[in-house]
N, C-alpha and C positions, 0 to 999 in steps of 0.2 A: 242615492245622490250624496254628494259630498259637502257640508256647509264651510265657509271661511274657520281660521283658528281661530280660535279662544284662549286669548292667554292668561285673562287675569281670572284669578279662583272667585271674586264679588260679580262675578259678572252674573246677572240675574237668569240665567237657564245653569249655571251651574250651581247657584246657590239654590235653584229649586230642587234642581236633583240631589241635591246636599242633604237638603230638609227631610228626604225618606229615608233618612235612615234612623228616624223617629218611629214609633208604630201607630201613634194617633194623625198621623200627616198620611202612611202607607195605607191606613183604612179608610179615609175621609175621601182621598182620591182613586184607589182603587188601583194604588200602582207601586212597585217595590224596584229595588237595584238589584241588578245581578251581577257580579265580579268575577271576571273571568274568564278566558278565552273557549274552555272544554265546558264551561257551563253556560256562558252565551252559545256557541254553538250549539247545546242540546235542546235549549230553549228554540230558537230559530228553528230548526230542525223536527222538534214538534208541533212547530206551528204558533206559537205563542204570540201575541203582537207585542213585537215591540218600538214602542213608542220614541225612541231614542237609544243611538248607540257612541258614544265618545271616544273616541282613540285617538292614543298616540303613537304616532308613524313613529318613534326613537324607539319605542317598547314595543311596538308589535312585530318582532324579530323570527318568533317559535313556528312551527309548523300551525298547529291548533289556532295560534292567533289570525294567520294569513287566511286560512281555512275558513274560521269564523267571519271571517270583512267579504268574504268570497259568496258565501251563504248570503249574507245579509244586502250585499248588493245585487245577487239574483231576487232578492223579495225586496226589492225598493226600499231598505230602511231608511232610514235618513243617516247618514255619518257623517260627525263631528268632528273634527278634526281640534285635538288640544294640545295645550303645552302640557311636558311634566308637571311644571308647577301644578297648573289644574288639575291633572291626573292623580298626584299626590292628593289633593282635596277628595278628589272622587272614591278614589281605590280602598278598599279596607285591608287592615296588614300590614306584612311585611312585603308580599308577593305581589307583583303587580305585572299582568301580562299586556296591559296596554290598552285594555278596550274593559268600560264599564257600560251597561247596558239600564233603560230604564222599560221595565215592561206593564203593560195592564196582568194587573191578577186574575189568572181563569177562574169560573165560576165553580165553588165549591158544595154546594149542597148535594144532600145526600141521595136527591131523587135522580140525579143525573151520572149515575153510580149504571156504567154495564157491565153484569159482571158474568161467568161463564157457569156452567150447571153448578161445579163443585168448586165454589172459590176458596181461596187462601186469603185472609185479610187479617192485618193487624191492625190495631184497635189503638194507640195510644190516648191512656185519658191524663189531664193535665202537668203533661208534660211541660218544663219552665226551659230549658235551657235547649236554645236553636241549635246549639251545635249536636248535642241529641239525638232531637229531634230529625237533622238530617242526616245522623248515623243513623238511624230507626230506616229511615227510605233508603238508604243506600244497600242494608242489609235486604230490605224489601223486597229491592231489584236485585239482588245479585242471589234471593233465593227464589224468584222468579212468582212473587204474592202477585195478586191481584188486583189488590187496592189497600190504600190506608184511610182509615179514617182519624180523625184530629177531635178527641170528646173532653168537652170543657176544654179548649187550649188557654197554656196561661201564653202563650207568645204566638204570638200572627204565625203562620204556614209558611208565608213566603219572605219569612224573617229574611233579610240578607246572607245571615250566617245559616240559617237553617240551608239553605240554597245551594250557598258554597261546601258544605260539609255534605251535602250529599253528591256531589257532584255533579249537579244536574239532572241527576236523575228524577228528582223531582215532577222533572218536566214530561217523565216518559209512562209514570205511574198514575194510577188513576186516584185520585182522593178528592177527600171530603169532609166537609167541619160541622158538627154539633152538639147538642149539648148530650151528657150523658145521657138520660131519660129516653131524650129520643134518639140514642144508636142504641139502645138496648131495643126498642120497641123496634125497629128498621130489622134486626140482627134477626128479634123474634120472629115476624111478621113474612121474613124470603127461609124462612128454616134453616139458618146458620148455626151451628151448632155455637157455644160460646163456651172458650177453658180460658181460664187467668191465671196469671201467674202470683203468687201469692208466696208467703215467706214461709206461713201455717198450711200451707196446700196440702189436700189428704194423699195425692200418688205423683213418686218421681217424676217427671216431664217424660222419663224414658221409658212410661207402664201405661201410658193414655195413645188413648188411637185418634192422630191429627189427619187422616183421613177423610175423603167428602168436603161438604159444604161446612166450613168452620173457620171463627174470629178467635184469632189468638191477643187477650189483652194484658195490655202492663200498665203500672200507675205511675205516677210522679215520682221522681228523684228522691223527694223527703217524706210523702205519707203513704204512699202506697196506691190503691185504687179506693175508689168510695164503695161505703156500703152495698148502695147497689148492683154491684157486681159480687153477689151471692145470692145462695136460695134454691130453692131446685130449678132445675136444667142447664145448671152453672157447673162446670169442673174447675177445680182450683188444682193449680199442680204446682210443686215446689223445685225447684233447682238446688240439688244438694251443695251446701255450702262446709267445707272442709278446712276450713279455715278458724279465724276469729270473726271474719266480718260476716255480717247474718244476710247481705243479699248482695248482686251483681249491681253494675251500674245498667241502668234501661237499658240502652243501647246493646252491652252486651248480653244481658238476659233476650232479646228481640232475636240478635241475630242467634244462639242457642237454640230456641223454642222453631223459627223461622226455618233453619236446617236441619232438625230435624221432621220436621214436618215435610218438608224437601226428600228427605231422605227416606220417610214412609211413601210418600206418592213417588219416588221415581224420579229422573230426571226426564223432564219434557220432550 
């Protein structure tokens, strides 16, 4: 159903939906933005609830836009109809396809992780920056992983930008948030094998068998991974670096480790 416009940006359901683009407002109530015509639709499309969809009828011009209002009015969302001005308030960027969305955040913990005999999962532990972050999933899905899990996150899962830079794919992978300690003990406990990626790692990425039940993990942008991921039944493996600079950025050390491990098991 379609509500009256909204033109002015102070009006109090836009200024709410404003306020999540805070992380202590997107955790207190349990709900984040999503931007984007091919990312709202992915969302819908998995099923996600969402709470609110705002559009503007000047912008929503593109196939993917119409597509997305299409979906969403087969699942009764509610649609809002705004001005630019408002949309401008709403939209992050430069890019704006006309329709921001407000969604409840699926539930993330790790017991509600189904995963198949031999999964493929990567691990990121405190990773800081959502754009990332949703390289890291977007790589996920596109080398067909299983699940991600999120250990120690320094930024919410369903960061806005983490969202938009995976491009919704977010919505179609299975993941999970906690703390190092316990994804280690989860990892140990279903017989996941566990190789990290490391700077000092004893054998090329390209002389390790990513085969079977196995968490490929990486650390943050600035320290690496914590202690804890060493010790026996730990493989550290290194990505030759030929350069001056001594490691990749996350994202693309993920997507490396991620295809090739694709490339051992075959394509599905």
């Amino acid at each position: 159903m379609t509500a009256l416009e909204l033109t002015s940006p102070a009006n109090p359901r836009v200024r709410a939906a404003s306020r999540l683009r805070d992380r202590r407002e997107r955790e207190s109530l349990g709900l984040s933005l999503v931007d984007g015509a091919r990312e709202i639709g992915r969302a819908l499309t998995a099923g996600v609830e969402t709470v609110e969809l705002f559009s503007c009828p000047g912008l929503t011009t593109s196939a993917e836009a119409r597509a997305a209002l299409d979906v969403a009015q087969t699942a009764k969302v509610t649609v809002t109809s705004v001005s630019e001005r408002v949309m401008a308030r709403l939209a992050f960027g430069d890019r704006s396809d006309g329709l921001v969305a407000v969604i409840r955040t699926p539930p993330v913990n790790l017991g509600r992780l189904v995963l198949p005999a031999e999964p493929l999962i990567v691990v990121a532990e405190s990773v800081e920056k959502p754009g990332n972050l949703g390289a890291i999933l977007r790589s996920a899905d596109g080398a067909a992983a299983d699940a991600l899990i999120a250990a120690d996150p320094r930024t919410d899962i369903f960061n806005p930008n983490a969202i938009r830079a995976s491009l919704g794919t977010i919505f179609s992978l299975p993941i999970a948030v906690a703390t190092t300690p316990a994804t280690i003990a989860w990892l140990r406990e279903a017989g996941i094998r566990i190789v990290v990626a490391r700077v000092d790692g004893s054998l090329p990425y390209t002389e390790v068998d990513l085969r079977g039940a196995l968490a490929i993990v990486l650390g943050s942008e600035a320290e690496g991974l914590a202690d804890a991921w060493s010790g026996p039944g730990i493989q550290a493996v290194r990505l030759p670096m030929l350069g001056i600079a001594d490691s990749l950025n996350v994202s693309a050390a993920a997507a490396i480790l991620l295809y090739e491990a694709r490339r051992q098991r075959g394509v599905p």
